[in-house]
C-alpha positions as CSV (number, residue, x, y, z in Angstrom):
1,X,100.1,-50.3,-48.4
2,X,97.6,-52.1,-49.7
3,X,94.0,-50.6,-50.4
4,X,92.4,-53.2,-48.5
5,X,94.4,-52.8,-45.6
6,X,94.5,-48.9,-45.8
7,X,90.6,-48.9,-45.5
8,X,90.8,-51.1,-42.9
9,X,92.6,-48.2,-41.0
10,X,90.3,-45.6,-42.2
11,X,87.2,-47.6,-41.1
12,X,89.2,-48.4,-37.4
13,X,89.4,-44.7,-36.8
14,X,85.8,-43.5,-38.2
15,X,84.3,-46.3,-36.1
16,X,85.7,-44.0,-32.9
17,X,84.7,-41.2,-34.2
18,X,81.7,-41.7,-36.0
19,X,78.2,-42.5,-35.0
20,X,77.0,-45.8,-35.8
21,X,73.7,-45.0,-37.5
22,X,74.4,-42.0,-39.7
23,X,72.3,-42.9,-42.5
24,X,73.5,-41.8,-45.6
25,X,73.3,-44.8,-47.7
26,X,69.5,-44.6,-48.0
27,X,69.9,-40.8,-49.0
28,X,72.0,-41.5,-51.9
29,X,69.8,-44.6,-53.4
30,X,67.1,-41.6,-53.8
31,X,69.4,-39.6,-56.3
32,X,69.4,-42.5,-58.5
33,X,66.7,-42.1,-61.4
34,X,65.1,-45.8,-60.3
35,X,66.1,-48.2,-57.7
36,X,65.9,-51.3,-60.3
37,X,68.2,-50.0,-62.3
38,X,71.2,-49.9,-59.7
39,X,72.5,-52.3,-57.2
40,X,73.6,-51.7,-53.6
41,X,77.5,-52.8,-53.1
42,X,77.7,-56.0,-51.5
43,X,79.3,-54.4,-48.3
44,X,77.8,-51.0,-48.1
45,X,80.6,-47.9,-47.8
46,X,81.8,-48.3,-44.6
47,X,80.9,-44.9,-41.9
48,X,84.0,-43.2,-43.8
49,X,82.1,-42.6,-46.5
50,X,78.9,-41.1,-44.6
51,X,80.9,-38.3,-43.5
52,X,79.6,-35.5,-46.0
53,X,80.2,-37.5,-48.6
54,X,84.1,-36.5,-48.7
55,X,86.7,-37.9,-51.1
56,X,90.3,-38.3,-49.0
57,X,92.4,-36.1,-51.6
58,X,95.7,-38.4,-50.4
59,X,96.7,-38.9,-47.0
60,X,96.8,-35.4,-45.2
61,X,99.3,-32.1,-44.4
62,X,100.2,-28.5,-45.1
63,X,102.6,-26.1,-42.8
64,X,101.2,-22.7,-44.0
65,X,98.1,-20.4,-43.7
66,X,97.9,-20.5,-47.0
67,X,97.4,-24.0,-47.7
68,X,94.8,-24.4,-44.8
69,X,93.0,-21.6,-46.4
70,X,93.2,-23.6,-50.1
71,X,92.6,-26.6,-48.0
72,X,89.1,-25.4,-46.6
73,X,88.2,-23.4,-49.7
74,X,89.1,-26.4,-51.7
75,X,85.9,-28.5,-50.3
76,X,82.5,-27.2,-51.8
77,X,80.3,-27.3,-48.6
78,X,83.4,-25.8,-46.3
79,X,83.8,-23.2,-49.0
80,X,81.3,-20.6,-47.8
81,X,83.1,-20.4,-43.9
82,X,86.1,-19.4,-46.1
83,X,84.7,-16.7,-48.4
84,X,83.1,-15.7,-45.9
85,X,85.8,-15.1,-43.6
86,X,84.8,-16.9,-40.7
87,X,87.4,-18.9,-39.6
88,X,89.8,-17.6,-36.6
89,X,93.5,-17.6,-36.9
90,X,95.0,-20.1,-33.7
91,X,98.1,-21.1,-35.0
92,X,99.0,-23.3,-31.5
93,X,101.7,-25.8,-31.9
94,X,103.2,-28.6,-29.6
95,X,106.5,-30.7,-30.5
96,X,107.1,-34.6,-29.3
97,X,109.1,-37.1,-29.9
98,X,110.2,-35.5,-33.2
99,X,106.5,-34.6,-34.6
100,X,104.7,-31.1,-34.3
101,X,101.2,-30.6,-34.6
102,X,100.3,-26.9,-35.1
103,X,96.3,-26.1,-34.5
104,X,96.3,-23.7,-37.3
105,X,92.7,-22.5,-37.6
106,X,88.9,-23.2,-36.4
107,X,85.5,-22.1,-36.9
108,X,82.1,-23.2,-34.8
109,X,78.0,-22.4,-35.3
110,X,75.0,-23.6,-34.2
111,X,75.3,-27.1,-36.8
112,X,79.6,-27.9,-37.4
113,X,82.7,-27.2,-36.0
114,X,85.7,-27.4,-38.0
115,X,89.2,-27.8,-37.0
116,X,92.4,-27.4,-39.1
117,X,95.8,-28.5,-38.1
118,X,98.8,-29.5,-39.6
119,X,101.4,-32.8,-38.9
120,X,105.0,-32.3,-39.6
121,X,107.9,-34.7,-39.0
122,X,106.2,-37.8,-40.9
123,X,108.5,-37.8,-43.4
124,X,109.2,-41.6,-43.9
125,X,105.9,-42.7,-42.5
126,X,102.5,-42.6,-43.1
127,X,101.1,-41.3,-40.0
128,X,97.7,-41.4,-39.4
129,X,95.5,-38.7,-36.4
130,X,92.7,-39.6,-34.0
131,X,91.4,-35.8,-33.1
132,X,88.8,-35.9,-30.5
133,X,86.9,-32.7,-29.4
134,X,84.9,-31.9,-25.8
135,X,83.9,-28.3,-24.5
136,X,84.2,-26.8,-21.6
137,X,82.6,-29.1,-19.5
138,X,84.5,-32.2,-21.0
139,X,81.7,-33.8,-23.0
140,X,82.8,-35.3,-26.3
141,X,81.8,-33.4,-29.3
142,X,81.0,-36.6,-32.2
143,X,82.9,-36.4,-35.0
144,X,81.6,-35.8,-39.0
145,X,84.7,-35.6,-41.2
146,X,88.0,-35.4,-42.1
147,X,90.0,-34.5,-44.9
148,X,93.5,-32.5,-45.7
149,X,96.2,-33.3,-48.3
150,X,99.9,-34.0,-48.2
151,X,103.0,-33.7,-51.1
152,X,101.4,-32.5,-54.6
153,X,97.6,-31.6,-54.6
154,X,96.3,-31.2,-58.4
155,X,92.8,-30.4,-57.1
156,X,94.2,-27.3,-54.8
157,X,97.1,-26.4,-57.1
158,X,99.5,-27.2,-54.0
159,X,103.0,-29.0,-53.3
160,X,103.9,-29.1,-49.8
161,X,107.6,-30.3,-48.1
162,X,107.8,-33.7,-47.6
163,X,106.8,-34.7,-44.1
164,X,104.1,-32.0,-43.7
165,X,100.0,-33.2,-43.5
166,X,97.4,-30.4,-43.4
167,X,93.8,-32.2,-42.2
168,X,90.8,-30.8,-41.9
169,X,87.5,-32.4,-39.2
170,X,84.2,-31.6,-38.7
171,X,82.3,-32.4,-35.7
172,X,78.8,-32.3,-34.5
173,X,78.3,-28.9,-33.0
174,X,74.7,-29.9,-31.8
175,X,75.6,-32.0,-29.6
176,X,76.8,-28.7,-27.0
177,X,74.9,-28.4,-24.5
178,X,75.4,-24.4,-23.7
179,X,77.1,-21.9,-26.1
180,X,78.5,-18.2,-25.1
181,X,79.8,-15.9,-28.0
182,X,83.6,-17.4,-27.1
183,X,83.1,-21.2,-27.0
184,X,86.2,-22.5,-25.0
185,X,87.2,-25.7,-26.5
186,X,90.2,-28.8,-25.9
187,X,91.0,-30.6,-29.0
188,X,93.1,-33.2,-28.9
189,X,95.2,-35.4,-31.0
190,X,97.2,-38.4,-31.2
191,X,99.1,-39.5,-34.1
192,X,99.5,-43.7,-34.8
193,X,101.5,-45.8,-37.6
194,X,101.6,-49.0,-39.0
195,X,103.0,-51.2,-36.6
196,X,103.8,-54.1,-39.1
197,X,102.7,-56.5,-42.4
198,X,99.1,-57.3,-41.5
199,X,98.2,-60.7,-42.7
200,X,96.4,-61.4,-46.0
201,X,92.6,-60.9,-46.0
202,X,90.8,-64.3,-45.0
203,X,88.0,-65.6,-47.7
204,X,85.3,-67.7,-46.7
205,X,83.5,-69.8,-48.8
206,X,79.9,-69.3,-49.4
207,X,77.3,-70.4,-46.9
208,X,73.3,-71.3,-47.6
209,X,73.2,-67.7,-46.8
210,X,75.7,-66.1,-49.4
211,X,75.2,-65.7,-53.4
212,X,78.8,-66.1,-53.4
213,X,82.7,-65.7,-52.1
214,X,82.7,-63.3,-49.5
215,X,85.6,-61.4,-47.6
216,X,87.0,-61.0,-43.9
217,X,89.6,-58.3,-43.3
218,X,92.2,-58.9,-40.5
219,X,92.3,-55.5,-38.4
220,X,95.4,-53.2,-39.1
221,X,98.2,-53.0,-36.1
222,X,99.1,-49.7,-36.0
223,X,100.8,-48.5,-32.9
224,X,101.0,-45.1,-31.3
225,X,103.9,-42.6,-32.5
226,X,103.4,-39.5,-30.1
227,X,100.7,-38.1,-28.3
228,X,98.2,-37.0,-27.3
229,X,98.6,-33.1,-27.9
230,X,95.8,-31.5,-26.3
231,X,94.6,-27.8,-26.8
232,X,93.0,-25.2,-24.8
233,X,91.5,-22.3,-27.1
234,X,88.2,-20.5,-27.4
235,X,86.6,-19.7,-31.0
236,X,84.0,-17.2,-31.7
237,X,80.6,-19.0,-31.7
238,X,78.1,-18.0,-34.4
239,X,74.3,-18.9,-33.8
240,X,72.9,-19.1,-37.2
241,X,69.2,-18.6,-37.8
242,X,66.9,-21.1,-35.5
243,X,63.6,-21.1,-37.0
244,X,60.8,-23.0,-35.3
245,X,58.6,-23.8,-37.8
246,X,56.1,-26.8,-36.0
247,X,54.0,-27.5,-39.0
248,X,52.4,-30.6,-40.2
249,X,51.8,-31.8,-43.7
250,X,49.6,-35.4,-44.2
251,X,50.1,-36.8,-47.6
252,X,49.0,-40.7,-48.1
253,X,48.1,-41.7,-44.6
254,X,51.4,-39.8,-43.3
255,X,52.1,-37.1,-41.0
256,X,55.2,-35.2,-41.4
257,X,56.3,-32.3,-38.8
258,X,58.8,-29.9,-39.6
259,X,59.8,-29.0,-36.0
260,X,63.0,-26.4,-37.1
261,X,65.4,-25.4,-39.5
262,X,68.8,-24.0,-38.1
263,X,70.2,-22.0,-41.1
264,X,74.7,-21.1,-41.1
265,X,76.8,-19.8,-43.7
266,X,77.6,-23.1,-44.4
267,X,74.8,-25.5,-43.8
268,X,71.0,-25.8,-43.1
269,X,69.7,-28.6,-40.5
270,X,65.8,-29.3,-40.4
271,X,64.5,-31.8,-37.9
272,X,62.0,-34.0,-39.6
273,X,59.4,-36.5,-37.3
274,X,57.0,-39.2,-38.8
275,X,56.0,-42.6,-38.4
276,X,54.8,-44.5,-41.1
277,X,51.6,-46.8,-39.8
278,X,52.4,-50.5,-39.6
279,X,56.0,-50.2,-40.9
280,X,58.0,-50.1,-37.8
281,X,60.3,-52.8,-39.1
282,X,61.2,-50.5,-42.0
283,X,63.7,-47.3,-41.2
284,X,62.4,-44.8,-43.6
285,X,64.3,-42.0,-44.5
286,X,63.1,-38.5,-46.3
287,X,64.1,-37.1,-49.8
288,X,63.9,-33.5,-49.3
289,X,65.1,-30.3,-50.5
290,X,65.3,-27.0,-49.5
291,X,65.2,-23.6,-51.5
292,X,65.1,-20.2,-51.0
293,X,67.1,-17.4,-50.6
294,X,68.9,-18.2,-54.4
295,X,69.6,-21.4,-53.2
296,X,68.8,-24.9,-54.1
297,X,70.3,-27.7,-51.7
298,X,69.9,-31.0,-51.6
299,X,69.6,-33.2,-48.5
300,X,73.0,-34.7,-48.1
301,X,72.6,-37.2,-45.9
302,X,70.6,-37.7,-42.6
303,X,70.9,-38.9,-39.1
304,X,67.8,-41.0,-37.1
305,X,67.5,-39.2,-33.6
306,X,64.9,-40.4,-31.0
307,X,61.2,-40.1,-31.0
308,X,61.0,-41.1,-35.1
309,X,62.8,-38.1,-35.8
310,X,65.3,-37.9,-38.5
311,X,68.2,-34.5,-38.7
312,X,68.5,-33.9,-42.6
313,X,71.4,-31.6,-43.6
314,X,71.5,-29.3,-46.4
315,X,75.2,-28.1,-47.3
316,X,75.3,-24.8,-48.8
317,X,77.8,-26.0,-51.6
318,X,77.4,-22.7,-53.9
319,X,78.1,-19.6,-51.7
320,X,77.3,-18.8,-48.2
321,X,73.5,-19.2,-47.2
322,X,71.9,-15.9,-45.8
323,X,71.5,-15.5,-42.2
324,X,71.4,-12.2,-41.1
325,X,68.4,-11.5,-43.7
326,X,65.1,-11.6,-44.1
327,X,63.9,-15.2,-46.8
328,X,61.2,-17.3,-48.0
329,X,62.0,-20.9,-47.6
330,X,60.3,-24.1,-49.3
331,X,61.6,-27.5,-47.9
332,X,59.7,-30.4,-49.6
333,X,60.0,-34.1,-48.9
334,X,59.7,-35.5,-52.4
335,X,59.2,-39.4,-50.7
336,X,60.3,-41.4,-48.2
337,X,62.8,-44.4,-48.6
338,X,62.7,-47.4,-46.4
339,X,64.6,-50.2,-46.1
340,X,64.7,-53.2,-43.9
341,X,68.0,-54.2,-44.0
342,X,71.1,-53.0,-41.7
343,X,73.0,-50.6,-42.9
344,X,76.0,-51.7,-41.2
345,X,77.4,-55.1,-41.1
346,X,76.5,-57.7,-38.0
347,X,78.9,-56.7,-35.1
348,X,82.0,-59.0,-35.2
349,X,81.0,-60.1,-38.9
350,X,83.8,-58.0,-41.1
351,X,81.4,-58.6,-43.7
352,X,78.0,-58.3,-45.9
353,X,76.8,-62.3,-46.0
354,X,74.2,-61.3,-47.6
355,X,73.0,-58.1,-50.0
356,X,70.3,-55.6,-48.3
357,X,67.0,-55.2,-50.1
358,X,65.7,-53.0,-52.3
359,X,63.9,-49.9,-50.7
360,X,61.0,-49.1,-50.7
361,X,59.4,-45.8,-51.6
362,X,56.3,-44.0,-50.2
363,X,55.8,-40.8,-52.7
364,X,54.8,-37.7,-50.9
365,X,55.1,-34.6,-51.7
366,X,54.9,-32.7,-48.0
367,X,55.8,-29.5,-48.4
368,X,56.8,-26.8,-45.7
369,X,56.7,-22.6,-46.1
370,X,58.9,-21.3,-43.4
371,X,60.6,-17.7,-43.5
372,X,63.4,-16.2,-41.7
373,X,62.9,-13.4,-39.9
């Protein structure tokens, strides 16, 4: 398959699965040591490649504890739920027409829930999953990643049957609206295939518009194989550290409130609000780190919520953050980084006619003192 036509796919699925203005982009262009000295891609990376910044280490499978356990050890900022042994044993499996998918293992807090299962009976396909997650009540739980392996695996020093997938997802655990210490839970997947020799991609020719050839990719037909498989199971749910810091720092004409930080073994989420005076036009998002506790994270990436409030996740990528102890905390927003072009393309476009701006940058620093108690 062809890597046009493969990400083509990829961005058909994350576009169910994935909300539309996950802003990571932005948070990336602030790692860079100056904005001149890099360009944007013509056509940003597509939502895919918001979710937690994960690399798809081939297409996706393994049959045995053990791999799922290499599997969620292998990715930094999933690490700490495995040394810390968080993640509950399901092992549920459901067989149709000729496939098998086992729910092997899940974990939930306060910020993510992660699901691992495994796909066997693909052995002369490639077969790709649509996973959705609701809780008890049957509202949808958004998704935030996916990743798994299948054959050889260099990275995780694996080589599983042919025919076998191991995949890992993430969702969105703050979008539950009540939690218990069992969180009852219906995951559900259905598996889908190519369904025949898409047609070349279509160029255009430049337009007044356009600095030069640009690219429209015809959608994938992929049909469905078997499904869906849907599972009933419960997960034990761990709360975290809430902390409800409400503090406001003013730095150049800007108020920044810290309204909470929501600390896991895995990840910290703060919830940032500003508005930046005569710059509505302009989505600005924060720079920020957090340390404490023997940790230094950086903000990964960052989702806009309402009321000029932006969530910024820090992902505890060496070891397991502390949450059941007492720490001193420093979360500073070094600047803010706004930019006035989409970050998606035009609905029904396909394409980037034309490159997004520069950002701006407003320099701060706001910085926050917070403890957990």
């Amino acid at each position: 398959m062809k890597e046009q036509q493969l990400r083509r796919i990829l961005d058909d699925i994350a576009s169910q699965e994935i909300p539309a203005d996950v802003d990571l982009w932005p948070a990336i262009r602030t790692r860079l040591p100056a904005a001149s000295e890099f360009r944007q891609p013509a056509r940003p990376i597509p939502r895919l490649g918001w979710t937690f910044l994960l690399v798809i280490l081939g297409l996706v499978t393994g049959l045995t504890a053990y791999a799922m356990s290499a599997l969620w050890g292998g990715i930094p900022f999933w690490r700490p739920v495995e040394e810390a042994g968080l993640g509950t044993t399901l092992h549920l499996s459901q067989t149709m027409n000729g496939y098998t998918v086992t729910l092997e293992r899940a974990y939930a807090d306060a910020n993510q829930i992660l699901i691992g299962f495994t796909v066997t009976g693909a052995e002369n396909q490639r077969i790709m999953t649509t996973g959705t997650l609701r809780d008890a009540y049957g509202n949808l739980i958004p998704g935030l990643a996916f990743t798994g392996f299948s054959g050889q695996s260099d990275l995780l020093g694996l080589s599983l049957p042919p025919g076998v997938q191991a995949i890992v997802q993430a969702f969105d655990a703050s979008a539950l609206r009540e939690t218990s210490p069992e969180l009852s839970l219906r995951f559900e997947v259905n598996l889908v295939a190519e369904a025949s020799q898409p047609q070349e991609p279509e160029a255009k020719p430049p337009d007044e518009n356009t600095d030069g050839e640009h690219i429209i990719l015809k959608p994938m037909p992929i049909k469905s194989v078997a499904g869906p498989f849907v599972f009933q199971f419960s997960v034990p749910f761990h709360s975290g550290r809430r902390v409800e810091v409400a503090r406001t720092v003013t730095q150049r004409g800007v108020a920044i409130t810290l309204q909470r930080v929501i600390l896991t073994p895995p990840e910290a989420r703060a919830i940032l609000c500003y508005t930046v005076p005569g710059e509505e036009a302009i989505s600005w998002v924060p720079a920020a780190t957090l340390q404490g506790a023997g940790h230094r994270l950086e903000g990964s990436f960052s989702h806009r919520m309402a009321d000029n409030c932006y969530r910024v996740s820090f992902l505890a990528d060496q070891g397991p953050l502390p949450v059941s102890r007492p720490a001193e905390w420093i979360l500073t927003v070094s600047e803010l980084v706004g930019f006035v072009a989409p970050l998606s393309p035009p609905a029904g476009e396909g394409a980037w006619p034309v490159e997004p701006t520069e950002p701006l940058r407003l320099a701060g620093p706001w910085v926050f003192h917070f403890r957990t108690p």
